[in-house]
C-alpha positions in Angstrom: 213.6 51.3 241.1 210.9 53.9 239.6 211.6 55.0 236.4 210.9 58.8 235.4 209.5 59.3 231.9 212.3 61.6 230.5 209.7 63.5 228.5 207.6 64.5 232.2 208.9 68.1 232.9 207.3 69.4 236.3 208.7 73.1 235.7 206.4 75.0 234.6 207.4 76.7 230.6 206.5 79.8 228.9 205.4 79.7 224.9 206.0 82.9 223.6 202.6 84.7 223.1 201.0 81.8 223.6 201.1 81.1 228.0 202.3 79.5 230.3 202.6 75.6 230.3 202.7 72.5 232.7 202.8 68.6 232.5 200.7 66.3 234.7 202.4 63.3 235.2 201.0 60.3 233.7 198.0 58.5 234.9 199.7 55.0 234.6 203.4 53.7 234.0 204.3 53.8 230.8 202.1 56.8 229.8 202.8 59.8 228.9 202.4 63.0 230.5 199.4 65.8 230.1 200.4 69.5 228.8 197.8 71.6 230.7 197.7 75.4 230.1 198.2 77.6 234.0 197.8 80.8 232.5 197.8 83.0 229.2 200.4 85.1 228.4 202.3 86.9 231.6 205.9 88.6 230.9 207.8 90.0 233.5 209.3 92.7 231.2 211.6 94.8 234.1 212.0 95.2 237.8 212.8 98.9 239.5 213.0 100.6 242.9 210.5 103.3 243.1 212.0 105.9 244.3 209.5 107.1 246.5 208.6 104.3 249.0 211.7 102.8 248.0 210.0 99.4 247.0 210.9 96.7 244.5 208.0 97.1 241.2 207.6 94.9 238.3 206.3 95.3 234.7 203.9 93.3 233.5 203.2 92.4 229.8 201.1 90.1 227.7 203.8 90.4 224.8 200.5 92.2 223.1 198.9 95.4 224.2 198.4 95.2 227.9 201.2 96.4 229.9 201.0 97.3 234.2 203.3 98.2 237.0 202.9 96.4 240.2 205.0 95.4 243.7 206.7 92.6 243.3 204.7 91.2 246.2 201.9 90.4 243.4 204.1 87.8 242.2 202.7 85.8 245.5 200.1 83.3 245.2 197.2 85.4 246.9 197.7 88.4 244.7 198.6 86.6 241.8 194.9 86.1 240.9 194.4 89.7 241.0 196.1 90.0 237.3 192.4 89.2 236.4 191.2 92.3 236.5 193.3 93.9 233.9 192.7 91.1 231.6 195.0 88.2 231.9 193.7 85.0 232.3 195.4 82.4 234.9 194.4 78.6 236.1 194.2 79.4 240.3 194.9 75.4 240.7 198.0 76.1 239.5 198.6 80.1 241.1 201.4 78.9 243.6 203.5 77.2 240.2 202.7 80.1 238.4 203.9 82.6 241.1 207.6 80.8 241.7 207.8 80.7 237.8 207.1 84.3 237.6 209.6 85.4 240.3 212.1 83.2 238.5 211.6 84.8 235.3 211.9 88.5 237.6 215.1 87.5 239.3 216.8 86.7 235.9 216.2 90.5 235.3 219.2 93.5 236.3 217.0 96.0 238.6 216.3 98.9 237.0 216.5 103.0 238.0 213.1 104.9 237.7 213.1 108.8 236.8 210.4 110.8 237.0 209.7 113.4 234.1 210.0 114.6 230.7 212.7 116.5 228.9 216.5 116.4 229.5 216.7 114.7 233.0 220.0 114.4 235.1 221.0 110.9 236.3 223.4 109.6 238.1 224.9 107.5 235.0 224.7 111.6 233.2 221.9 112.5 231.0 218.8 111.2 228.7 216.1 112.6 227.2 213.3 111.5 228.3 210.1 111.9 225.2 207.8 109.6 223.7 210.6 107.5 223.9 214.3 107.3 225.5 216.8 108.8 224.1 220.1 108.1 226.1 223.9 109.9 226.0 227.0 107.8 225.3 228.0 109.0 229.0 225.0 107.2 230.2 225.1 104.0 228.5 228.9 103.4 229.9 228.1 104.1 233.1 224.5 102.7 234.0 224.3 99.1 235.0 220.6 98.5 233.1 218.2 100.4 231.0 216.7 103.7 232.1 212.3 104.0 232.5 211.3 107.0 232.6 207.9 108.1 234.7 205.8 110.8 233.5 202.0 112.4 233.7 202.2 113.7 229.4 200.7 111.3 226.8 203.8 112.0 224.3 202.9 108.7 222.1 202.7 110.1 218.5 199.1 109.9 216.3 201.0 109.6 213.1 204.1 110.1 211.2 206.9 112.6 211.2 206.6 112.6 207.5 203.1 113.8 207.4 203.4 116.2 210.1 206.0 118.0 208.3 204.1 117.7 204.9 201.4 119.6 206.5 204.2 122.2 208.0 205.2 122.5 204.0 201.4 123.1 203.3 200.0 125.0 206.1 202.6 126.5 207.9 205.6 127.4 205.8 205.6 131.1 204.8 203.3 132.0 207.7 205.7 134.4 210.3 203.1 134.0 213.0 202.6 130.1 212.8 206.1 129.7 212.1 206.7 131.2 215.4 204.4 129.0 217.0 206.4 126.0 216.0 209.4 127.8 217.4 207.9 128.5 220.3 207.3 124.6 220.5 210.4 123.2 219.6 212.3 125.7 221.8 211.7 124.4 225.0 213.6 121.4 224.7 216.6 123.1 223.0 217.4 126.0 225.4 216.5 122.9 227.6 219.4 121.6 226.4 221.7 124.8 226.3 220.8 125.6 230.4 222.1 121.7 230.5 225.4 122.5 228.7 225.7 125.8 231.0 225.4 128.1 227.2 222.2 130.5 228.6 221.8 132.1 232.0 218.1 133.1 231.7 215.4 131.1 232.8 212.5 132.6 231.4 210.8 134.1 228.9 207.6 135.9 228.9 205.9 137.0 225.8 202.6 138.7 225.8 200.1 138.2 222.3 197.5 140.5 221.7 194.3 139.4 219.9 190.8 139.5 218.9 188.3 136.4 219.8 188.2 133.7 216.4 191.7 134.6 215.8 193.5 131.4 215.6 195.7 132.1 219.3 194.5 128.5 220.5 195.1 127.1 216.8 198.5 128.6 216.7 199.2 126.9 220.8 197.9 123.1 219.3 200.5 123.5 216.6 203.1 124.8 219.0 202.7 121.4 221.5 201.9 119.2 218.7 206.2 119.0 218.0 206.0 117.2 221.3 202.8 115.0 221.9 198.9 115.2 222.3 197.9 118.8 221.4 194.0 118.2 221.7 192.3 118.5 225.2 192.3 115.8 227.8 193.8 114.7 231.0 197.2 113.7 229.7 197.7 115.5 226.9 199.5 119.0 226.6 196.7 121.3 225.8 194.8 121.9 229.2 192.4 124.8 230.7 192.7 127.6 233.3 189.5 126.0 234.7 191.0 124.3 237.7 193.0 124.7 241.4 196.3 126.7 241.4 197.9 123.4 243.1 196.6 121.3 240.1 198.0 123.8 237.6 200.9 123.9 239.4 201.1 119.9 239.4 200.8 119.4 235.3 204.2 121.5 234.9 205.8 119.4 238.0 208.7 117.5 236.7 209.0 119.1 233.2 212.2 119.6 231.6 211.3 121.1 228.4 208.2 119.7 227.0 206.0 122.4 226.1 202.3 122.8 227.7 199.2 124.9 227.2 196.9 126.6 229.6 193.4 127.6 227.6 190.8 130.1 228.1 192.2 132.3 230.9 189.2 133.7 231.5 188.2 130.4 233.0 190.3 130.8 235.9 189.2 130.3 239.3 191.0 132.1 241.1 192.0 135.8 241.0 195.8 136.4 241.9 196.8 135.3 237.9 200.5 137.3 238.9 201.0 135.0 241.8 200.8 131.7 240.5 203.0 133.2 237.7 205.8 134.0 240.5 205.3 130.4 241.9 205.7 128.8 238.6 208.4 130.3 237.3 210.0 130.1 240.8 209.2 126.7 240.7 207.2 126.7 244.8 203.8 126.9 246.1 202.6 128.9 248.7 204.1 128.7 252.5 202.0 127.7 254.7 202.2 127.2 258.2 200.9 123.8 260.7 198.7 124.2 264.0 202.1 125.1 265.7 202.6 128.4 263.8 206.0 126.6 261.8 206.6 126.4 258.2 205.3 123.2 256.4 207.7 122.1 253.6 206.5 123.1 250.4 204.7 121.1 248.4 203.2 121.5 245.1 200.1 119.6 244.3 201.0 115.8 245.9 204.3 115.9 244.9 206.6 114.5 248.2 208.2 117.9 249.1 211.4 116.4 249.6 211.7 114.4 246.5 210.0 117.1 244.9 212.9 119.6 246.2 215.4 117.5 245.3 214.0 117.4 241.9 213.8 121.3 241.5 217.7 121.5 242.4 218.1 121.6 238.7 216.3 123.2 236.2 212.5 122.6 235.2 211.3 123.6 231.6 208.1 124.1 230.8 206.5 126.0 227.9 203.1 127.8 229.8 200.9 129.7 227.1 197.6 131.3 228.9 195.0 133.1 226.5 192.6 135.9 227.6 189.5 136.0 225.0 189.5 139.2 223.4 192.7 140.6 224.8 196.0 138.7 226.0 198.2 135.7 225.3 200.9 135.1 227.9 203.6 132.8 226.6 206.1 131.6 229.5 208.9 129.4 228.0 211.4 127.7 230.3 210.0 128.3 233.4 212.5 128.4 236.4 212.6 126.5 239.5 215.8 126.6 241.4 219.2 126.9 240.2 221.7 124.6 241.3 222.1 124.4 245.1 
């Protein structure tokens, strides 16, 4: 009878930060078996349905920096190798050990529920708030089976401190009545967020109109008012955008917004000219009708957004804080911008 070398372990193991691991059996009896490194770090971190095609997805971590969502299906040996590309590093002789390890590692994890958006979001399991990070009720942590992830367009990650953003509120802002009502203006969203939640305000928007000269400090005074929530410089993610695009895209940065506060630039940028209808459809939370080749109504979309999922999302309330400048004239400020009520 063959006797197995009780130290030869053909599974493969994971060393924290370090990779994934796997022995060779020995060469001849008696020897001892060969550590040989399959791949560099790989953590399956959490599993979710997606929501909208209603697929299994996976995070993917290096326990570092690195961090991607992907089908489960790339847990398969032919897709496995396509990890490359953002970076990881994995042995392909051993891609079909590597995969079943991987899928073992995902089906040790509780599936997760996705939700889409920033703000105060309704769940099944009750509410969260859903910011730079999770912040969830004591209703929701009784009754959800797993951890909530939240999906959203906003880069809410904070630069700095708390501490030294308030220091400079001490400094620069305390005592001033205008840029102490830009702060206001800020934080506001999120709290009559909150008070439409608790059923404690009926209205669902505000409109306030500034009037000021060019060099005046209006788009100084909007970077402080989105800075209590995230990124106020310009960018693609970040909460301070431009007039200077399609009424669907504009429409599409306040989709899913439940009281984060966002900024429209330089009105005059604009390119297109019915400013009071896109207004309308934002604070009524639709685009425009349209109709197919057979003269019927298409479901309304806004942006990409699925129309249905989108709908279904718009049942309850969207917050939004929209401020638009005008050189030389006019500063709209739209905070809590309606959708639909409750259906």
């Amino acid at each position: 009878m063959t006797q197995t070398n009780p130290s030869f372990n053909p599974s493969p193991r994971y060393k924290s930060k370090k990779g994934w691991y796997k022995d060779k059996p020995p060469k001849e009896k008696g020897g001892m078996p060969t550590e040989v490194e399959i791949a560099g770090p790989i953590v399956i971190e959490n599993k979710f349905i997606d929501p909208k095609t209603n697929t299994e997805k996976v995070i993917i971590t290096d326990e570092d920096q690195k961090e991607i969502v992907e089908s489960s299906d790339i847990l398969t040996t032919q897709k496995l190798p396509s990890l490359m590309k953002y970076g990881f590093s994995i042995n392909e002789k051993y891609t079909k050990d590597l995969g079943y390890a991987l899928q073992q590692m995902r089906n040790q994890l509780p599936i997760s529920y996705l939700y889409e958006g920033v703000g105060i979001l309704e769940t099944p399991f009750g509410p969260i708030v859903s910011l730079s990070e999770i912040y969830t009720t004591k209703e929701f942590d009784n009754k959800s089976p797993s951890d909530a992830i939240c999906d959203n367009a906003y880069d809410l990650t904070p630069k700095g401190t708390f501490d030294n953003w308030f220091n400079m509120y001490l400094k620069e802002v305390k005592g001033s009545l205008l840029l102490e009502l830009a702060v206001v203006f800020g934080i506001s969203a999120l709290v009559t967020s909150f008070l439409k939640h608790k059923h404690e305000t009926e209205f669902a928007g505000i409109i306030f109109s500034f009037t000021g000269q060019s060099s005046t400090g209006k788009s100084t005074a909007a970077s402080l008012a989105v800075s209590v929530a995230g990124n106020p410089t310009k960018g693609n993610e970040t909460l301070f955008r431009n007039w200077n695009a399609t009424r669907n895209a504009l429409e599409g940065y306040l989709s899913n917004n439940f009281g984060i506060p966002i900024v429209f630039d330089e009105l005059s940028s604009a390119t297109f000219r019915d400013t009071t209808g896109l207004l309308y459809s934002i604070t009524e939370g639709q685009g425009r009708q349209r109709s197919n080749v057979h003269g019927e109504v298409k479901t309304l979309k806004v942006k990409v957004v699925n129309v249905q999922t989108f709908m279904e999302k718009l049942k309850r309330l969207r917050i939004g804080v929209l401020l638009s400048f005008q050189r030389q004239n006019t500063v709209f400020l739209m905070i809590q911008l309606k959708t639909m009520d409750y259906v």
